[in-house]
N, C-alpha and C positions, 0 to 999 in steps of 0.2 A: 499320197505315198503311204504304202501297208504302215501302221506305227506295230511295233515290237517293244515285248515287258519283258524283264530281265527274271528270271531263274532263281529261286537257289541254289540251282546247280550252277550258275553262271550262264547256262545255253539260252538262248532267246527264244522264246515261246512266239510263233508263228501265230497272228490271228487271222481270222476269216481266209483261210485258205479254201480255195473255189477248184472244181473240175476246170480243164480248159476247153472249151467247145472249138470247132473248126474255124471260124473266125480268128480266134485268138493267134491259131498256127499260119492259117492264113496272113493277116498282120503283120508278124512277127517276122512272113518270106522265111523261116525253116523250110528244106526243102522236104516232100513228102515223107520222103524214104526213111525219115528220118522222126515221123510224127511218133510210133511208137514204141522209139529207144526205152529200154528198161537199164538201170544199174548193173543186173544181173549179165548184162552184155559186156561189161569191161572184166578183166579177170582180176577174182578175188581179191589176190593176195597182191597187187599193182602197187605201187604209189600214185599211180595217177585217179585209180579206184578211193583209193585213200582218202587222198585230198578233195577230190569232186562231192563226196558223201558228206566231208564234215564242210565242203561251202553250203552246200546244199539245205545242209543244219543250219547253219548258220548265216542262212541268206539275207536275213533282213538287218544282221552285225555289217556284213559284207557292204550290203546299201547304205548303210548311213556313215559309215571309212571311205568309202568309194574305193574300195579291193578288189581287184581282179586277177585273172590266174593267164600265162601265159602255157600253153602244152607245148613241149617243141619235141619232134622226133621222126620216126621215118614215115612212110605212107604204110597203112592199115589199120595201124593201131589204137583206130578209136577216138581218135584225139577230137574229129568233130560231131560224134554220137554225146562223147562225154559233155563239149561243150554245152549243145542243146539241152542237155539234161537239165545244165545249169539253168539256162535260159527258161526254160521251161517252167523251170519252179519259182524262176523270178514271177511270173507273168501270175503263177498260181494265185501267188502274195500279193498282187495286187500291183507290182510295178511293170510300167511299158519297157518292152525288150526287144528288140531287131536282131535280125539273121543277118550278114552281109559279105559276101565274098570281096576280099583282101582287091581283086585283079579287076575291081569293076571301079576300084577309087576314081580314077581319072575320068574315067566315059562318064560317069555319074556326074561328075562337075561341071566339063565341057559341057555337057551336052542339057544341062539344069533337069536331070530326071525328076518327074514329080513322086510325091510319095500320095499325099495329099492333095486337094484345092487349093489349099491355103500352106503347104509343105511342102519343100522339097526332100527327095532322099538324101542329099548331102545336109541338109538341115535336121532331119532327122537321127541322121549316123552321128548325129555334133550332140542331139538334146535326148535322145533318148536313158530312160534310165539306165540298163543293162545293155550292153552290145557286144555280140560275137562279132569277130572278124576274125575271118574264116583266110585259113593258108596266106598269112602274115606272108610279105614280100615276096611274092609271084606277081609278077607283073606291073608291081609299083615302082621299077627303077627307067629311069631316062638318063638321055645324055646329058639335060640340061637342069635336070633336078627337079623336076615340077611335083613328078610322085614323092617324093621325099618330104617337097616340102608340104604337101598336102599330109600325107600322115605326120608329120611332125608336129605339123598345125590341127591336126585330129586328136590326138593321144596328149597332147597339152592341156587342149582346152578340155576335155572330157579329166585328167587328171586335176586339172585347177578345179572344177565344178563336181569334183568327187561323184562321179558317175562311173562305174565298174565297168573295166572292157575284159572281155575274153577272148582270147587268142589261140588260135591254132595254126603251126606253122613246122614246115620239116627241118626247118636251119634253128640250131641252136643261137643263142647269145651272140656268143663269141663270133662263130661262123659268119652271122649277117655282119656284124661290125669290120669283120677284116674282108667280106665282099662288096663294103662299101652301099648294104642292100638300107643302109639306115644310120642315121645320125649317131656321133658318138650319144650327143643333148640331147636326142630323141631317146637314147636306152635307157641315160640315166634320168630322166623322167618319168618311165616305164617303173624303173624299179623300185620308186618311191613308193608306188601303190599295184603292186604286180607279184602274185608270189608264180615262181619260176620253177615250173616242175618237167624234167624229163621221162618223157615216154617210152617206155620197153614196154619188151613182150613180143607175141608171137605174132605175124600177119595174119587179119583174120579175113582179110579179104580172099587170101591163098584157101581158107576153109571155105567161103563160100562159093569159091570159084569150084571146090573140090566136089561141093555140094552139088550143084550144077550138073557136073561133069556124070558124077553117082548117077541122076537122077534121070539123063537120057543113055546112060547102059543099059538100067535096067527094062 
């Protein structure tokens, strides 16, 4: 694990930060489109810009708390560019980090996906150091509770073993709890080591769709 030396400014001084080669993105399953997200893509003056910059600082405070950030908000805004970033800079540092969409929980376990020879993907999504999960409860609810109880059983054990999860999802807090999309015990586990930030702002997908549009007029 990266080891981090304390400041006198208090900031944590980052060592052996390395480029990350194709591999690394590979591994890690971010999806392409997504390898080269810059900062400069969320907007400025955000909060969610905000907080993504100073985890980012402070990535390697972040890993030894086991702190993670939860985005919730509508579709475009970024919320899984910003994540990557994160992840990204984890991996820079020297800690293992997985990409993982929310709606693959279940197929993933029925079905024992390998990650590895010696690794499964659900073993993986449980040990690895940093882990996005991408669009929080889509697709994680049944009738009989299995999806629930699988992330309930994810986000525990990853909060007991102080491993940072990120999260990106369009239902706020509140919303999932009163859709039943998630354990009361499941949030309040969540919030022990989760800081909870809402996404605004403008659809940027609407600009590149705009983009597009521009581009066979001309």
């Amino acid at each position: 694990m990266q080891v981090a030396t304390e400041t006198k400014a208090g900031s944590l001084q980052r060592e052996s930060r390395r480029p990350l080669t194709e591999n690394d993105m590979v591994r890690m399953q971010i999806p392409p489109r997504f390898w080269e997200v810059e900062v400069d893509l969320i907007p400025p003056l955000s909060t969610m810009r905000k907080t993504v910059c100073k985890y980012i600082d402070n990535v390697c405070e972040m890993a030894s708390q086991g702190v993670g950030l939860l985005l919730h908000g509508d579709n475009g805004r970024g919320k899984t560019a910003a994540a990557c970033l994160c992840l990204m800079e984890a991996r820079r540092c020297g800690y293992t980090a997985l990409f993982f969409e929310s709606a693959k929980l279940k197929s993933v376990v029925i079905n024992q996906v390998a990650f590895d020879d010696d690794q499964t993907l659900w073993d993986r999504v449980q040990t690895v150091d940093f882990l996005v999960l991408d669009d929080l409860w889509k697709g994680t609810t049944d009738s009989k509770g299995f999806g629930e109880d699988l992330l309930d059983e994810l986000l525990r054990t990853r909060s007991a073993n102080m491993r940072p999860t990120i999260i990106t999802t369009n239902m706020g807090p509140v919303q999932a709890l009163q859709s039943g999309a998630v354990k009361k015990s499941t949030f309040q586990s969540m919030r022990e080591t989760t800081a909870l930030v809402e996404v605004l702002g403008p659809n940027m997908r609407e600009h590149a769709e705009n983009g597009i549009a521009d581009f066979f007029k001309t």
